[in-house]
py3Dmol code that shows the C-alpha trace and the ligand (Angstrom):
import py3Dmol

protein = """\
ATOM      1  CA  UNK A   1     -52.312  48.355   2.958  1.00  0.00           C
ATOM      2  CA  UNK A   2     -55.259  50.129   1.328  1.00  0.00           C
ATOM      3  CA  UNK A   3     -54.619  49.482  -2.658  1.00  0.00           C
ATOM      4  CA  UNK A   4     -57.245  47.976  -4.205  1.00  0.00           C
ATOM      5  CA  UNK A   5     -59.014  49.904  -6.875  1.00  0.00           C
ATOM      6  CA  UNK A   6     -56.141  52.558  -6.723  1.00  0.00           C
ATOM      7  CA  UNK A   7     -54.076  53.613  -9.887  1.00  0.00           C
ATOM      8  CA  UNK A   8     -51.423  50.948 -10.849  1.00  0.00           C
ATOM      9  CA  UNK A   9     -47.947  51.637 -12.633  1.00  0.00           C
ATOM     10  CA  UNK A  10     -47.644  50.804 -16.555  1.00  0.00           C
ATOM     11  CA  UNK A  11     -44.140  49.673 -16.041  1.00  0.00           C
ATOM     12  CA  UNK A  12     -45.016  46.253 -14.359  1.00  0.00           C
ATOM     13  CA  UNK A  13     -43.880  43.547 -17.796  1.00  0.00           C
ATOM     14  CA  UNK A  14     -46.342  40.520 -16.899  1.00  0.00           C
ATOM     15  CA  UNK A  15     -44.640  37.498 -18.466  1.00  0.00           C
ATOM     16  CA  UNK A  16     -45.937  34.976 -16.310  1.00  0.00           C
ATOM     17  CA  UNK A  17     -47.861  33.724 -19.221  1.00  0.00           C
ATOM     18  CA  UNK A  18     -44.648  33.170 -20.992  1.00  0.00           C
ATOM     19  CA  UNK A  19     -43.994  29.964 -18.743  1.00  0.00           C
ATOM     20  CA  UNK A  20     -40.540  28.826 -18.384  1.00  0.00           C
ATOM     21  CA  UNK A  21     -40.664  25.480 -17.066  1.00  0.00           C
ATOM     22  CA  UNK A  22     -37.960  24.184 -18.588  1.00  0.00           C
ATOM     23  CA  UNK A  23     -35.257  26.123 -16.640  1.00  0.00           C
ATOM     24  CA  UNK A  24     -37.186  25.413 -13.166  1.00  0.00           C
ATOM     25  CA  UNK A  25     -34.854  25.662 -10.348  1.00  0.00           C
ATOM     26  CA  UNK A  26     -35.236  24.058  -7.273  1.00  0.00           C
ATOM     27  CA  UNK A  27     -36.581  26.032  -4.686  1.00  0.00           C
ATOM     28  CA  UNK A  28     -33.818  25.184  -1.949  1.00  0.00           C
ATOM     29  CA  UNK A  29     -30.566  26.464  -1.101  1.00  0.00           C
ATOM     30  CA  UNK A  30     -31.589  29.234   1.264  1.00  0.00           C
ATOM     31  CA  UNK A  31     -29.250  30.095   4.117  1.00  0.00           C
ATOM     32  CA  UNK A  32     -26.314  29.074   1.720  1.00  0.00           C
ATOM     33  CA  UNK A  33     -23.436  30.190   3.527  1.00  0.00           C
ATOM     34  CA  UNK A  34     -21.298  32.652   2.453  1.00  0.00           C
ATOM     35  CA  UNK A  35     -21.581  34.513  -0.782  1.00  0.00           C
ATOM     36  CA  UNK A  36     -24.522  32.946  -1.437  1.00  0.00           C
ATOM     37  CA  UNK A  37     -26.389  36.126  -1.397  1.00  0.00           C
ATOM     38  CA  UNK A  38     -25.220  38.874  -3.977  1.00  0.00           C
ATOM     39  CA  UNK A  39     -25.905  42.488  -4.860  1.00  0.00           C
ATOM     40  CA  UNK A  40     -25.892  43.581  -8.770  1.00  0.00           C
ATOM     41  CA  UNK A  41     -22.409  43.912 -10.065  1.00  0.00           C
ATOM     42  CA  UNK A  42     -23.424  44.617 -12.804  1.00  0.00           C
ATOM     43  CA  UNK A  43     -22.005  48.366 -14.718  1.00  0.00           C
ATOM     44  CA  UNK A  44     -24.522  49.778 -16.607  1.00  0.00           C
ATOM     45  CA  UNK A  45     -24.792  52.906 -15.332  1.00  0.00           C
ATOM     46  CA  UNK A  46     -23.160  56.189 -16.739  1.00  0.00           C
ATOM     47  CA  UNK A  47     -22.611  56.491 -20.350  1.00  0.00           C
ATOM     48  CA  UNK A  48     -22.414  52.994 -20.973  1.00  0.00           C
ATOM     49  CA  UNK A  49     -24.116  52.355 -24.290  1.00  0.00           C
ATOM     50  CA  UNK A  50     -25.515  49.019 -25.582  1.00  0.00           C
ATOM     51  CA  UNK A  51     -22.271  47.207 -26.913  1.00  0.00           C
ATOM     52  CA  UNK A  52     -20.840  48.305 -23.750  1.00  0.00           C
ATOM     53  CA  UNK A  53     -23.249  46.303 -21.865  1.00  0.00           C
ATOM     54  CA  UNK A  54     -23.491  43.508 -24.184  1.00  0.00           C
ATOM     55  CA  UNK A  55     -19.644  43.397 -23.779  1.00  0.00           C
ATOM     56  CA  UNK A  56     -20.099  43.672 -19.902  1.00  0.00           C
ATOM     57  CA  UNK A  57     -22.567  41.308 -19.727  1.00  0.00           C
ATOM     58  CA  UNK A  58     -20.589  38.798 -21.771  1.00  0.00           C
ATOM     59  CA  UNK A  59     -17.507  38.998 -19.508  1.00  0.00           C
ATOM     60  CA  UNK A  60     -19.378  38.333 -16.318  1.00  0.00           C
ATOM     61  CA  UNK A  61     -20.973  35.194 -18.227  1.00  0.00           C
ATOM     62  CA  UNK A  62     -17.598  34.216 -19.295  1.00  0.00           C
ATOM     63  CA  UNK A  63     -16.844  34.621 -15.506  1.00  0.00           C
ATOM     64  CA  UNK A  64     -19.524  32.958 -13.719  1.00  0.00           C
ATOM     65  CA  UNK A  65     -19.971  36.032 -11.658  1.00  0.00           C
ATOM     66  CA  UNK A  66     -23.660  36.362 -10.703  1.00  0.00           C
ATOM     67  CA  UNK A  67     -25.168  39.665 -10.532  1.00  0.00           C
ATOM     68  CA  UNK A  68     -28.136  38.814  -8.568  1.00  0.00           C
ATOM     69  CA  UNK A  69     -29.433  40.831  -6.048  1.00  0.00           C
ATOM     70  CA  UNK A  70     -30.544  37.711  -3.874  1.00  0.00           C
ATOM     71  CA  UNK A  71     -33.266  39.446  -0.799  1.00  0.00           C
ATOM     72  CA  UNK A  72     -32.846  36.264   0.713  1.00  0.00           C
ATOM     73  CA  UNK A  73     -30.105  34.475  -0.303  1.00  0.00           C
ATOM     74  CA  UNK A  74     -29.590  30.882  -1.850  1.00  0.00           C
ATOM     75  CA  UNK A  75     -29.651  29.866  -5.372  1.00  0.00           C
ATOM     76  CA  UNK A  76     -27.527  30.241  -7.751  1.00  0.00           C
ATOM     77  CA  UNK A  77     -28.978  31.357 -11.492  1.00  0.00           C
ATOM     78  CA  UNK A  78     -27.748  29.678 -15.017  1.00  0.00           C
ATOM     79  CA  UNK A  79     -27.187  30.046 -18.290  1.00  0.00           C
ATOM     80  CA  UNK A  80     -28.910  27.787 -20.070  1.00  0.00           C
ATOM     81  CA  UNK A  81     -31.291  28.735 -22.707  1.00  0.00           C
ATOM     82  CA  UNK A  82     -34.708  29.449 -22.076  1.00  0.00           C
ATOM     83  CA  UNK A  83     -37.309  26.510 -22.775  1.00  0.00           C
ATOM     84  CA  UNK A  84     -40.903  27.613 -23.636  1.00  0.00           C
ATOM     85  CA  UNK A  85     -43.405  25.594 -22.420  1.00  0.00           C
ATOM     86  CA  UNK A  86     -47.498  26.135 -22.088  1.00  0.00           C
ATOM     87  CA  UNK A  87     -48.145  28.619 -20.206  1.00  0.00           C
ATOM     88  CA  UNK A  88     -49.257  27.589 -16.802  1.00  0.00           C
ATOM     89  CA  UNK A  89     -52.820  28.940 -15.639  1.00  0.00           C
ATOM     90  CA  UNK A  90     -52.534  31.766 -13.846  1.00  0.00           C
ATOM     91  CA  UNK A  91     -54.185  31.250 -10.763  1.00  0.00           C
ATOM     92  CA  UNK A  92     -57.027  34.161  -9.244  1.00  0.00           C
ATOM     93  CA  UNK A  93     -54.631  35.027  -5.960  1.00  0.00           C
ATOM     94  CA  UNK A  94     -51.511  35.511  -8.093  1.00  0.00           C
ATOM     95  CA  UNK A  95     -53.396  38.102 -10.537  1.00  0.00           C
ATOM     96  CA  UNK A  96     -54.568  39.468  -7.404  1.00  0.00           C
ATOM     97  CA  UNK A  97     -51.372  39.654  -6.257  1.00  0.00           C
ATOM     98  CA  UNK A  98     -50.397  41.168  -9.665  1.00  0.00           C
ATOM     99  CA  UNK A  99     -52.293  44.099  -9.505  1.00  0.00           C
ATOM    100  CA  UNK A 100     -51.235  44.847  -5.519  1.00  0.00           C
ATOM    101  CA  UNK A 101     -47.599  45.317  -6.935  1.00  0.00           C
ATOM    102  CA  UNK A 102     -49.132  47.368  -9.688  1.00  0.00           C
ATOM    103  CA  UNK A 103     -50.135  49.869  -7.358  1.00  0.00           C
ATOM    104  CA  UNK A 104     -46.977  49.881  -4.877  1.00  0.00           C
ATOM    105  CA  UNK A 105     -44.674  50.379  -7.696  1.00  0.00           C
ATOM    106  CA  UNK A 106     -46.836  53.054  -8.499  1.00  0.00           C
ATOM    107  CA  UNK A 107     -46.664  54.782  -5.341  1.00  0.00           C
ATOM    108  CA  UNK A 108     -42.508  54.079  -5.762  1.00  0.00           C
ATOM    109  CA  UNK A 109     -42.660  55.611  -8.698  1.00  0.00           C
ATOM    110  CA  UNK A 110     -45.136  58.810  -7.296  1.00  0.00           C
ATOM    111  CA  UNK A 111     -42.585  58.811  -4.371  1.00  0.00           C
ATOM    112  CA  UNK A 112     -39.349  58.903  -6.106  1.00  0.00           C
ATOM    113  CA  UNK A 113     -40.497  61.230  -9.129  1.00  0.00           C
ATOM    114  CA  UNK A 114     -41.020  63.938  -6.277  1.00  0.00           C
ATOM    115  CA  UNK A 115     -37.642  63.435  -4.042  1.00  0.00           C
ATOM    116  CA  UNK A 116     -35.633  63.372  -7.461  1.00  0.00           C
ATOM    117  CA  UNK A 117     -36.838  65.931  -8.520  1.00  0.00           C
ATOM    118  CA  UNK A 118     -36.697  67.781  -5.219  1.00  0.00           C
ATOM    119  CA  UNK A 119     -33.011  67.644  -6.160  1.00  0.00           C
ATOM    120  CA  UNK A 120     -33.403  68.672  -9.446  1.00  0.00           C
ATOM    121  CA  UNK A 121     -32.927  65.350 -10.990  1.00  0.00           C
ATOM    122  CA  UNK A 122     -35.619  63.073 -12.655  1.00  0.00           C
ATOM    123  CA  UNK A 123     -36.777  59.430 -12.114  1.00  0.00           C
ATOM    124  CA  UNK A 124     -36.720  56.581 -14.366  1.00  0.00           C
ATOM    125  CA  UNK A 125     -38.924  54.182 -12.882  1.00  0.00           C
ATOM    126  CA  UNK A 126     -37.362  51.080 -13.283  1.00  0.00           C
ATOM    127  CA  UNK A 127     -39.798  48.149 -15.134  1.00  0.00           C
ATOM    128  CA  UNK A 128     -41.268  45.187 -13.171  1.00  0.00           C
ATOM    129  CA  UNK A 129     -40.628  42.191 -14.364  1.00  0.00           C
ATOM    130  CA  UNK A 130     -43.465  39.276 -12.689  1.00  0.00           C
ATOM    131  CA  UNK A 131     -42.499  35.815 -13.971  1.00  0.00           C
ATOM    132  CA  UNK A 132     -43.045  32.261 -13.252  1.00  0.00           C
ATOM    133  CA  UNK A 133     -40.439  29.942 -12.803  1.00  0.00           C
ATOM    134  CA  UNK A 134     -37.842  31.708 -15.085  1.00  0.00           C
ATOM    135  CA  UNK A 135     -37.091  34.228 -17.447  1.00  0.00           C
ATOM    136  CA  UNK A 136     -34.012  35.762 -19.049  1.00  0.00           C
ATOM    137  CA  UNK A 137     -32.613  39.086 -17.747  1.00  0.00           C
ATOM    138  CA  UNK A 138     -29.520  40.877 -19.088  1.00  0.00           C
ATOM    139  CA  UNK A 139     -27.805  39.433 -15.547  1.00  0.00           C
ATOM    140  CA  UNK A 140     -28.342  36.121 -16.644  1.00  0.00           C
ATOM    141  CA  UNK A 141     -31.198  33.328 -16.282  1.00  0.00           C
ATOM    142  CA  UNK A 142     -33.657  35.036 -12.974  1.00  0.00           C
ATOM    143  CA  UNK A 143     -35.149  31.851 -11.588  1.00  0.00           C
ATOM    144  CA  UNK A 144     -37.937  31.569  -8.517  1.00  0.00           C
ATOM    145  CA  UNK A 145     -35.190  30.288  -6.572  1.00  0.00           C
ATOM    146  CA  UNK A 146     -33.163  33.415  -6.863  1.00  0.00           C
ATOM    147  CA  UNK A 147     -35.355  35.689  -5.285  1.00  0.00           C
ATOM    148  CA  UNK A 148     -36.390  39.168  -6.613  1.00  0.00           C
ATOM    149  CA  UNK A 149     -33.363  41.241  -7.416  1.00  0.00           C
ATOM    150  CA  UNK A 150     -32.727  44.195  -9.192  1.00  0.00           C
ATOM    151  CA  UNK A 151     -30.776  44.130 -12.558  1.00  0.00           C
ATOM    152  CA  UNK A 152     -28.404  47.464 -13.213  1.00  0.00           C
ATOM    153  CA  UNK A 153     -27.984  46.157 -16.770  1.00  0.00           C
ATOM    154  CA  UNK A 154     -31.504  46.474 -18.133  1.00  0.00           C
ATOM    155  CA  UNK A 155     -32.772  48.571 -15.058  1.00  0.00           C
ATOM    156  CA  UNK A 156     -35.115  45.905 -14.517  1.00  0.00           C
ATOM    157  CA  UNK A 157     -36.575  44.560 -11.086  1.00  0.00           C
ATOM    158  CA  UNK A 158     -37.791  40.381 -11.499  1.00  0.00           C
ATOM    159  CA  UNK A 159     -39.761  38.655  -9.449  1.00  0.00           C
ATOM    160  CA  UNK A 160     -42.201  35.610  -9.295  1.00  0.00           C
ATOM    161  CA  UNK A 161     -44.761  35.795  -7.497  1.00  0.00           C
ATOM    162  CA  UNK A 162     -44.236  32.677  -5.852  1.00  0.00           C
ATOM    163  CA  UNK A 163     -41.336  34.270  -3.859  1.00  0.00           C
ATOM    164  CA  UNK A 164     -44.250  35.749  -1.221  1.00  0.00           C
ATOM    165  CA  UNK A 165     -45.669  31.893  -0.717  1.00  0.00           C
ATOM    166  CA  UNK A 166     -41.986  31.181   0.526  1.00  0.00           C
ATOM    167  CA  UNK A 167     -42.420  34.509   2.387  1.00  0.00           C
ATOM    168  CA  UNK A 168     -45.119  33.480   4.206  1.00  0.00           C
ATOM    169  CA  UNK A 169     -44.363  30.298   4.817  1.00  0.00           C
ATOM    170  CA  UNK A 170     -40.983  29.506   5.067  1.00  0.00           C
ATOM    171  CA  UNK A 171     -39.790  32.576   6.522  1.00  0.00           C
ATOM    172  CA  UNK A 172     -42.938  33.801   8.419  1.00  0.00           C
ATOM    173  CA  UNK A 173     -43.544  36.801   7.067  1.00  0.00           C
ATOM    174  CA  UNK A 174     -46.874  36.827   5.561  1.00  0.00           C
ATOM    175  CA  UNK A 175     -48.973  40.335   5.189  1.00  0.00           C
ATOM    176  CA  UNK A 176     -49.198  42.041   2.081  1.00  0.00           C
ATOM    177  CA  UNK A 177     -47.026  44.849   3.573  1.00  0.00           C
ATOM    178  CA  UNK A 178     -44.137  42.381   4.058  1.00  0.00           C
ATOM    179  CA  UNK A 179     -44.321  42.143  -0.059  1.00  0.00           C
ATOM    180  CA  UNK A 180     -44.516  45.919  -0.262  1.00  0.00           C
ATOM    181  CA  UNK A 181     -41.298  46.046   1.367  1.00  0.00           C
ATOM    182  CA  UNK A 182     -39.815  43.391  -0.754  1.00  0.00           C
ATOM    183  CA  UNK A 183     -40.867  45.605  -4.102  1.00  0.00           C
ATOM    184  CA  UNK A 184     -39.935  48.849  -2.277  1.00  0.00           C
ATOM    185  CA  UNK A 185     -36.202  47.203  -1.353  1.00  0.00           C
ATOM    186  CA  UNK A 186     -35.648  46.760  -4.792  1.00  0.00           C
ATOM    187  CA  UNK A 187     -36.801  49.820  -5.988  1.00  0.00           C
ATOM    188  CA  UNK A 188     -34.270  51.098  -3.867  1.00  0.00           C
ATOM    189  CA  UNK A 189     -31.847  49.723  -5.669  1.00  0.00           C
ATOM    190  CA  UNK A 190     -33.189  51.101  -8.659  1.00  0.00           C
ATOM    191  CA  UNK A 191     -32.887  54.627  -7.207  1.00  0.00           C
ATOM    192  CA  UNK A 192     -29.101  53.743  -5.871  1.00  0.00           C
ATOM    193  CA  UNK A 193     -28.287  52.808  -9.264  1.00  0.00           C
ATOM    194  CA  UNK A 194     -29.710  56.155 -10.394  1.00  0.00           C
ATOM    195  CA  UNK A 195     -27.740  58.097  -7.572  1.00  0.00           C
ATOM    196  CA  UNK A 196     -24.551  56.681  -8.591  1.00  0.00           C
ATOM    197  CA  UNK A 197     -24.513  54.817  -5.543  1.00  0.00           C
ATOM    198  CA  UNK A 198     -24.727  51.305  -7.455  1.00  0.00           C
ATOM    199  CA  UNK A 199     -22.079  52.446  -9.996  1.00  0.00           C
ATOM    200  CA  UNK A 200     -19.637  53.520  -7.419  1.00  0.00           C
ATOM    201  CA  UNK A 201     -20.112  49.777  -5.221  1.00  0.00           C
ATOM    202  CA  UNK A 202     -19.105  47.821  -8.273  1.00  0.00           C
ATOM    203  CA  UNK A 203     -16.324  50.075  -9.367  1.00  0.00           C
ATOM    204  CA  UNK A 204     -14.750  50.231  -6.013  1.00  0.00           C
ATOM    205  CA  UNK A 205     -15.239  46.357  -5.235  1.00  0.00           C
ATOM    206  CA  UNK A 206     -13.017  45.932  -8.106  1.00  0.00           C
ATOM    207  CA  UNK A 207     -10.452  46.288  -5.846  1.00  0.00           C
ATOM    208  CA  UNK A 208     -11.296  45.640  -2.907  1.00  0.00           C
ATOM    209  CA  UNK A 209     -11.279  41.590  -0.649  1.00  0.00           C
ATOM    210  CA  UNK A 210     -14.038  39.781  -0.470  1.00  0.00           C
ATOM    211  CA  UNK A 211     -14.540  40.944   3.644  1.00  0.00           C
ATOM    212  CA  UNK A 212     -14.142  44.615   2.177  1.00  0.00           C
ATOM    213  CA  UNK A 213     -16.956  44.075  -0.621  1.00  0.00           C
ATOM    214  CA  UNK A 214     -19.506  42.145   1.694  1.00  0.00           C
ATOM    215  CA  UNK A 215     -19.307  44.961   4.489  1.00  0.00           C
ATOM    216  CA  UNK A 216     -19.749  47.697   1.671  1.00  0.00           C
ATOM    217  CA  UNK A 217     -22.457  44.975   0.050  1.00  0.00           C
ATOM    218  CA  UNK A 218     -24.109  44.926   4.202  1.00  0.00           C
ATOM    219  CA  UNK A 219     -23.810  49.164   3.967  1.00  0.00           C
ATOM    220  CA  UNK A 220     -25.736  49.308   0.027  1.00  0.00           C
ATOM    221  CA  UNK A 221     -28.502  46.784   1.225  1.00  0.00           C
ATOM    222  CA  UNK A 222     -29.517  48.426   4.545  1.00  0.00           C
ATOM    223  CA  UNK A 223     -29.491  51.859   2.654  1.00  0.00           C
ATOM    224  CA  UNK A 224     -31.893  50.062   0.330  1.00  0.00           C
ATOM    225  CA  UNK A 225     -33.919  49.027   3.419  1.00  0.00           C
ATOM    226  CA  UNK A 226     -33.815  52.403   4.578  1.00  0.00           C
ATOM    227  CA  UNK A 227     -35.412  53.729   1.445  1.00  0.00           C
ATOM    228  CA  UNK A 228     -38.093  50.764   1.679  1.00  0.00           C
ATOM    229  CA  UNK A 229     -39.088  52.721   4.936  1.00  0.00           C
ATOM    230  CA  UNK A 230     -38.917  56.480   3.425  1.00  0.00           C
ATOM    231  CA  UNK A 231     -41.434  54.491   1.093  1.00  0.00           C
ATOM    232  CA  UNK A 232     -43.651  53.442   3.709  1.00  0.00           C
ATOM    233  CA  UNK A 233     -43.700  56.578   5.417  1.00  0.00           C
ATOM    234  CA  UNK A 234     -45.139  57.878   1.571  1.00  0.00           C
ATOM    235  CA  UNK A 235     -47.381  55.843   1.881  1.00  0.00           C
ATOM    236  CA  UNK A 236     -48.643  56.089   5.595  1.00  0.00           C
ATOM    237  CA  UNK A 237     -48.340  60.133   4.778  1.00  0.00           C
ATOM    238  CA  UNK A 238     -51.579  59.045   2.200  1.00  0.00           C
ATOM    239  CA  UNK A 239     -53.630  57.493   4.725  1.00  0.00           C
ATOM    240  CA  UNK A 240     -53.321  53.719   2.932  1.00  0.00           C
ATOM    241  CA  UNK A 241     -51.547  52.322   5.851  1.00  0.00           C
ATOM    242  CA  UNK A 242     -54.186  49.468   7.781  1.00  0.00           C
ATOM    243  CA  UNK A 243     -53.137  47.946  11.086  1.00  0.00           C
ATOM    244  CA  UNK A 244     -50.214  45.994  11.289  1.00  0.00           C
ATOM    245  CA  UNK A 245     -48.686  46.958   8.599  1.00  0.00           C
ATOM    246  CA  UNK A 246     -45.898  49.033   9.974  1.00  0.00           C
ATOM    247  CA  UNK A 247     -45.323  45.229  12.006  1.00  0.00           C
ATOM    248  CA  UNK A 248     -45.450  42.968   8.849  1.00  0.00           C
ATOM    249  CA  UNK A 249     -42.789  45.293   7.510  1.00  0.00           C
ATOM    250  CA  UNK A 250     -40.458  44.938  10.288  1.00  0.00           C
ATOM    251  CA  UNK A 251     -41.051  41.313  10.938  1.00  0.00           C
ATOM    252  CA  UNK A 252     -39.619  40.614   7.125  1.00  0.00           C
ATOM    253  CA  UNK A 253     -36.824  42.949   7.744  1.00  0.00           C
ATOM    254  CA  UNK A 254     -36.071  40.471  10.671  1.00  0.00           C
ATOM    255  CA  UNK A 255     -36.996  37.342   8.716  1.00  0.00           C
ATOM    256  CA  UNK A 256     -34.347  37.913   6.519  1.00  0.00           C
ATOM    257  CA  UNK A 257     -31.380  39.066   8.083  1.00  0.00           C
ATOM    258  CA  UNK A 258     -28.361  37.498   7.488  1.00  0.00           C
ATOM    259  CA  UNK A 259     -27.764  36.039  10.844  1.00  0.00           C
ATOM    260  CA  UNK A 260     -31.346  34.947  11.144  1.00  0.00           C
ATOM    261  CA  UNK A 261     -31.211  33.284   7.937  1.00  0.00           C
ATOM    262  CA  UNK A 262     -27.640  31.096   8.332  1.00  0.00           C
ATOM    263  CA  UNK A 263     -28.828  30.550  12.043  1.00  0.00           C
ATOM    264  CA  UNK A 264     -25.778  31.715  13.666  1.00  0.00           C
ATOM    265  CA  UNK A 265     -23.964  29.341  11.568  1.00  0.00           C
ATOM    266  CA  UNK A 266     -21.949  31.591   9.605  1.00  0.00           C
ATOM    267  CA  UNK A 267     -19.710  34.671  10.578  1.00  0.00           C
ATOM    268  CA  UNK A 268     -20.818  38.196  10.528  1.00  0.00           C
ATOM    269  CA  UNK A 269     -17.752  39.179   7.931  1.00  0.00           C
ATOM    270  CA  UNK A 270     -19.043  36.994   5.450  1.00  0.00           C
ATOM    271  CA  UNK A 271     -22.521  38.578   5.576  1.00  0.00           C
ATOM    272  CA  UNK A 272     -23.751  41.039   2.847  1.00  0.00           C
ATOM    273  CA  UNK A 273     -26.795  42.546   3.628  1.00  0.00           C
ATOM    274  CA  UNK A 274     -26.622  42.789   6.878  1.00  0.00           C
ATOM    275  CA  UNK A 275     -28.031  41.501  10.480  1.00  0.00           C
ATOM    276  CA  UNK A 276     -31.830  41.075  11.530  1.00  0.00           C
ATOM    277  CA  UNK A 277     -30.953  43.941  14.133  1.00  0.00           C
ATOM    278  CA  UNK A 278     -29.587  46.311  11.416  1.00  0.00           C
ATOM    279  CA  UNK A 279     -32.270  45.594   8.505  1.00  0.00           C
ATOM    280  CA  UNK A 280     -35.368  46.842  11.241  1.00  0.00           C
ATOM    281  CA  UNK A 281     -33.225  49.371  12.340  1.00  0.00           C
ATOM    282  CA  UNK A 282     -32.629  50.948   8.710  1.00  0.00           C
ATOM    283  CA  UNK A 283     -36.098  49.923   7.749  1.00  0.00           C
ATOM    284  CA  UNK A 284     -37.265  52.189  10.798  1.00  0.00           C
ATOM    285  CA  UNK A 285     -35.176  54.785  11.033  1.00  0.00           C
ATOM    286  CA  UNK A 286     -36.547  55.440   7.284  1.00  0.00           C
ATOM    287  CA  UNK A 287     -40.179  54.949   8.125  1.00  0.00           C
ATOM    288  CA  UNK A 288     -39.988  57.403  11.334  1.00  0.00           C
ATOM    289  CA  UNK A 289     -38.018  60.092   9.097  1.00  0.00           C
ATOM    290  CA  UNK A 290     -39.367  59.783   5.806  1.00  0.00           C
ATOM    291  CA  UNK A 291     -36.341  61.441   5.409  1.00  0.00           C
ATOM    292  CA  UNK A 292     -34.082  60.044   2.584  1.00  0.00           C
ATOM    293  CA  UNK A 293     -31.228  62.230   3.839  1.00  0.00           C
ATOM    294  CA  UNK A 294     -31.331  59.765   7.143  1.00  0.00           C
ATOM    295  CA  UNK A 295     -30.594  56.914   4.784  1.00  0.00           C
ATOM    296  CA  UNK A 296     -27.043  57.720   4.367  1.00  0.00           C
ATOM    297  CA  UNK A 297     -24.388  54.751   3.082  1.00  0.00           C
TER     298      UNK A 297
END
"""
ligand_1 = """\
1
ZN
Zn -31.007 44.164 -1.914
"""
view = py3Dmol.view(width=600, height=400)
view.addModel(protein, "pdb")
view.setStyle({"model": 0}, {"cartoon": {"style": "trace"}})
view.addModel(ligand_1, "xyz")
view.setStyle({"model": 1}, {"stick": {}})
view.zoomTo()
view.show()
């Protein structure tokens, strides 16, 4: 992808420097089976105000539930309290790295400003969180091991940077337009969260068995990759597509499918965002449209 020396977002919070060694988790536990991987559950949207949220966010503390939109499963996140340490050196690649998801959440945030308001609604770009290691959200403790997710109770997305080494290498999917579809995945949670979509999943679920929630979980997460591929199309639309992109994209899509990542070892009702075969099919049928009206729940 063609970004560098483009414009990059101002909602990106940098607090790698912040450290946060003390809470390191391990970077295992991928492929955990069953309900290892999570979608937010989190109910801020609507005219929840902040003791509403504080209260929410105290009862799923009080009830272990995890809120963690987990891309690729595994981990599970904590609630101890933060340690501050000295902040590690940031190395040249990751603030390299650093300003490439500057500019895609930029071109998110171009993007969705212009299809909300299309439908006479307006965007709130969500803010970026980049950390290292760990860092508190208002879902709990967001470790590296976690994976980027999106929070619905602070609208923020968090992610460490390190998440694209494990990427590369343990899921081979390297290519910087793999990571742009990581950012753009969460983003579209962002914008489901916005749509009511997100709202409506965790009041339903309420209700609902655990089979029931992880094949509405598999439905939210492929219309999420679906809106990763409207975003490519954006950006293919401005000429800042390179070769083998469009490939990268749908390699990670494949990486980390469900079924790919539990290696058959786990059945298809327990999986909740969805198989290899349906996250490249959602991711394309969103990149060949552009259309977000194709990327229906
Ligand atoms: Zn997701």
């Amino acid at each position: 992808m063609k970004w560098q020396g483009r414009e990059r977002s101002s909602n990106v919070e940098d607090r790698r420097s912040q450290g946060g060694g003390g809470l390191g988790g391990s970077r295992g536990g991928f492929g955990m089976p069953g309900g290892g991987m999570r979608i937010p559950t989190g109910r801020a949207g609507g005219g929840l105000g902040l003791v509403g949220i504080v209260v929410v966010v105290g009862i799923m503390l009080l009830l272990g539930m995890n809120p963690l939109d987990m891309l690729t499963g595994g981990g599970s996140t904590t609630t101890t309290s933060s340690q501050q340490y000295a902040p590690p050196p940031s190395s040249a690649g990751q603030d390299e790295l650093a300003d490439f998801v500057g500019v895609v959440v930029k071109d998110t945030e171009t993007l969705w400003t212009e299809v909300f308001q299309q439908n006479n609604l307006s965007y709130v770009p969500p803010k970026v969180v980049l950390f290292t290691d760990a860092t508190q959200s208002a879902c709990g403790v967001a470790q590296s091991a976690s994976g980027p997710f999106y929070c619905p109770n602070d609208k923020k997305v968090y992610i460490d940077l390190s998440f694209y080494d494990q990427l590369r290498r343990q899921f081979g999917a390297p290519g910087d337009f793999a990571q742009a579809y990581v950012i753009a995945h969460e983003i579209g949670h962002a914008v489901q969260d916005q749509t009511g979509v997100l709202p409506e999943f965790n009041r339903a679920r309420a209700t609902m068995s655990q089979e029931e929630q992880n094949a509405y979980s598999v439905r939210v997460e492929l219309q999420a990759d679906c809106y990763a591929g409207v975003w490519a199309n954006y950006v293919k639309q401005q000429n800042y597509l390179e070769q083998g992109d469009v490939e990268e994209a749908i390699n990670a899509a494949n990486a980390i499918g469900d079924d790919t990542l539990t290696r058959g070892q786990v059945s298809e009702r327990n999986f909740t965002h969805g198989t290899s075969a349906q996250r490249m099919a959602s991711l394309k049928k969103g990149m060949d449209s552009g259309d977000v009206g194709q990327c229906t729940l």
